[in-house]
C-alpha positions as CSV (number, residue, x, y, z in Angstrom):
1,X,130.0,93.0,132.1
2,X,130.8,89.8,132.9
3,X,129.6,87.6,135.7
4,X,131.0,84.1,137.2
5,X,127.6,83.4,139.5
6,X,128.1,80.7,142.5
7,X,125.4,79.1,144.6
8,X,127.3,78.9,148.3
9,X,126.3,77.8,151.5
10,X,129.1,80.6,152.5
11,X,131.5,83.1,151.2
12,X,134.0,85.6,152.7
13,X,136.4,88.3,151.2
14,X,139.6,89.2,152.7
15,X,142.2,91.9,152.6
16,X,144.7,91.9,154.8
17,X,143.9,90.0,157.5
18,X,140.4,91.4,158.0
19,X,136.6,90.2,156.7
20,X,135.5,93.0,154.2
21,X,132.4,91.0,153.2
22,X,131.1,87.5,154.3
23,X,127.7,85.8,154.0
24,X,125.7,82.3,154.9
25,X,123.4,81.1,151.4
26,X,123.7,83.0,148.8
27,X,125.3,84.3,145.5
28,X,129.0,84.6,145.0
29,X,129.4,86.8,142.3
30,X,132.6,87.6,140.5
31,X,132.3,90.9,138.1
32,X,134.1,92.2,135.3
33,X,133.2,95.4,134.1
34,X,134.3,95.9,130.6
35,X,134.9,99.1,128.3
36,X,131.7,100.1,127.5
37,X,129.3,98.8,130.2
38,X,126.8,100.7,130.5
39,X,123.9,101.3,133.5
40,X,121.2,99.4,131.2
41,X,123.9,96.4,131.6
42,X,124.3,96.8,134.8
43,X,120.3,96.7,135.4
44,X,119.8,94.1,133.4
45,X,122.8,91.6,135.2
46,X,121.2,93.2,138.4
47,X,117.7,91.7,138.1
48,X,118.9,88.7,136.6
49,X,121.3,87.7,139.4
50,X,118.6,88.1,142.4
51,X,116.4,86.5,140.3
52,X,118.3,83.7,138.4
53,X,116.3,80.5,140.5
54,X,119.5,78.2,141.2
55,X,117.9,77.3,144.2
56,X,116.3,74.2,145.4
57,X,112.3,73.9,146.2
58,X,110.8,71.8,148.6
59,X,111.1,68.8,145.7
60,X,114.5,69.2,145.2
61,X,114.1,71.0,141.7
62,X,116.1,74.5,141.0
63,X,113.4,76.9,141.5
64,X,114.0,79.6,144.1
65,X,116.3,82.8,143.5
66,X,118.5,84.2,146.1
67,X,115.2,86.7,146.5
68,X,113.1,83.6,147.5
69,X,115.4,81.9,150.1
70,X,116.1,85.5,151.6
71,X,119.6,85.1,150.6
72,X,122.8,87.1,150.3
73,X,125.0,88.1,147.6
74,X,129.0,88.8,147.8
75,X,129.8,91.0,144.8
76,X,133.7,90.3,144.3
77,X,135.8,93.0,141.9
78,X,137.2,90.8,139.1
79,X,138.9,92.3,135.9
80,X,140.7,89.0,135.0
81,X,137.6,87.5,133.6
82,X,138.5,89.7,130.6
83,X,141.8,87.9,130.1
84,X,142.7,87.5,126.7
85,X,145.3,84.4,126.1
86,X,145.2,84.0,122.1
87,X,148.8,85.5,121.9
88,X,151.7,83.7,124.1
89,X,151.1,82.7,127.9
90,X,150.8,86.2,129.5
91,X,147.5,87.1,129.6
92,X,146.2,90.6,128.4
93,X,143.9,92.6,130.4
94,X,143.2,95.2,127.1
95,X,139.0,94.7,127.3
96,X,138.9,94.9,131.2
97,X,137.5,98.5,132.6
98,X,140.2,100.9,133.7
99,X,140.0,101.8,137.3
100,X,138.2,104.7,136.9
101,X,135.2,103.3,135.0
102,X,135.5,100.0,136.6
103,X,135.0,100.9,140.2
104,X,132.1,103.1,140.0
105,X,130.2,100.9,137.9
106,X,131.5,98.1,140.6
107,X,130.1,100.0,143.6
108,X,127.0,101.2,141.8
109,X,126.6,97.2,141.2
110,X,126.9,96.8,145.0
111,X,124.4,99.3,145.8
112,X,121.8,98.2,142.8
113,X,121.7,94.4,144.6
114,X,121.1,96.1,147.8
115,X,117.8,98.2,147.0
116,X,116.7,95.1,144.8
117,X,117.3,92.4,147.7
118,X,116.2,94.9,150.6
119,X,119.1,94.3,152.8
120,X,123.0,95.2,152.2
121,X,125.4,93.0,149.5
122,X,128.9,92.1,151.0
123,X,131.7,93.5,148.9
124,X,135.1,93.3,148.5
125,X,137.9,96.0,147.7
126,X,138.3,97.5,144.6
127,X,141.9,96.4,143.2
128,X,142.8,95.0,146.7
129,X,144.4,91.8,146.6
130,X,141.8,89.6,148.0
131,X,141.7,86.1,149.5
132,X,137.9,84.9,148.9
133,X,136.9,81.6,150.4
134,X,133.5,79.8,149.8
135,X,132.2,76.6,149.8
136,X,130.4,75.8,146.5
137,X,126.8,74.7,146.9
138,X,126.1,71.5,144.3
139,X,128.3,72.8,142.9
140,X,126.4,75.4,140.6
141,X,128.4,77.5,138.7
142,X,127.2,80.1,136.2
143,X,128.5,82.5,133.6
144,X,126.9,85.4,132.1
145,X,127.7,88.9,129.2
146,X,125.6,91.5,129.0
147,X,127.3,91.6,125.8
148,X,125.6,87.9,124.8
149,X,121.9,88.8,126.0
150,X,120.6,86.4,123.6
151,X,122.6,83.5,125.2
152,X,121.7,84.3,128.8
């Protein structure tokens, strides 16, 4: 799995013309899900994303996860973080999860954040076209593989 993590002060998912997710503070996560993920990936980009501390303290100093700050997390579908561009100028999507991997391990993403943060994630759609809009807090942007533990 991959993960593009952003600290917001809000974020919203669209699909056509209505709000399928939307939150205040929180996480903005874009996930790839890749041939091969497994649960234990899942579980392991799970814990670290509600507990990754990105947030500011009383002093100013990143130390607060989404956890501590009562946050919220929108999990956006996102198998183009798997592009592949070392041939030509037309990206290949080879490595990225076919559908019927992808979304299950996608929704059972969804559901894992909700029983770790106690409250419901917002989602988007599955292969929906999607207009996301946020406003980046800092900005802080982060990106993590479960297939490069060791660098994470």
């Amino acid at each position: 799995m991959r993960a593009v993590i952003q600290r917001v002060s809000h974020a919203s998912c669209t699909v056509d013309n209505k709000i399928t997710g939307e939150i205040e503070q929180g996480l903005l996560v874009l996930l790839g899900v890749e041939e091969g993920d497994t649960k234990a990936d899942m579980e392991w980009l799970g814990q670290k994303l509600v507990n990754l501390r990105i947030f500011s303290d009383e002093q100013g100093l990143m130390n607060k996860s989404v956890q501590d700050i009562e946050g919220n997390i929108l999990l956006i579908s996102q198998f183009t973080l798997f592009a592949q561009t070392k041939k030509g100028n037309r990206p290949s999507f080879i490595r990225a999860g076919k559908p019927d991997i992808a979304k299950p391990m996608y929704e059972a993403m969804g559901d894992y954040l909700s029983d770790l943060l106690g409250k419901p994630s917002q989602l988007g759609i599955f292969g929906a076209d999607m207009t996301i809009d946020l406003c980046n807090d800092g900005p802080v942007t982060i990106i993590m593989n479960t297939k490069d533990k060791d660098n994470f």
